[in-house]
Residue, then its C-alpha position, 0 to 999 in steps of 0.5 A: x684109635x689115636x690118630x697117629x696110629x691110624x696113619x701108622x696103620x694105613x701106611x703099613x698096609x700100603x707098604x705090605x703090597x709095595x714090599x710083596x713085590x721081588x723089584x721093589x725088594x731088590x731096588x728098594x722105593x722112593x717115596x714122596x708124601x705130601x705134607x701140606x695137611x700136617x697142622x699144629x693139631x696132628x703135631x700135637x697129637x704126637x708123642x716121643x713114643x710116635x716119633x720113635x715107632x717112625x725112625x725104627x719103621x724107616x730104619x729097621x723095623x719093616x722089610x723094604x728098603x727106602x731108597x728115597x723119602x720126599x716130603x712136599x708143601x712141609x708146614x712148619x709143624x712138619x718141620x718141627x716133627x723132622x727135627x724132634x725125628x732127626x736124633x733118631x735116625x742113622x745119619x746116613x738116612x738123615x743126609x742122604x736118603x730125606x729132602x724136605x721141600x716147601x712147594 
């Protein structure tokens, strides 16, 4: 399976549980991801296809609601991926819902 789908995958099964609960439906969640493995091979692995499944994942395309995205120890791939992302999200979760930190 493409490593990217397989990170896709994984990440969906843990929000599935995270969005069966009534609270987190209601109050939404906030969500803080290390980054500090995300290297020039997982950069390159990606493709615009991958980086559009992610904005409408975050913005539409799942029933919950991220409050909050935090990501920490990003690598400068990381940032790179962030700003091929940044032209396909609402700018109200580029601004205000995701804070990128080099820890």
């Amino acid at each position: 399976m493409h490593a990217p789908l397989q990170l896709f995958a994984a990440a969906y099964k843990v929000l599935s549980l995270v969005a069966i609960e009534p609270k987190s439906q209601i109050a939404g969640c906030t969500t803080i991801v290390d980054t500090s493995g995300f290297s020039y091979k997982q950069f390159r692995s990606l493709s615009f296809d991958d980086i559009k499944v992610v904005a409408v994942f975050l913005q539409q395309g799942f029933p919950l609601w991220f409050r909050k995205l935090h990501f920490v120890n990003a690598s400068r791939f990381f940032n790179m991926f962030f700003n091929l992302l940044k032209p396909f999200l609402a700018k109200e979760v580029r601004v205000c819902r995701i804070s990128i930190s080099i820890l």
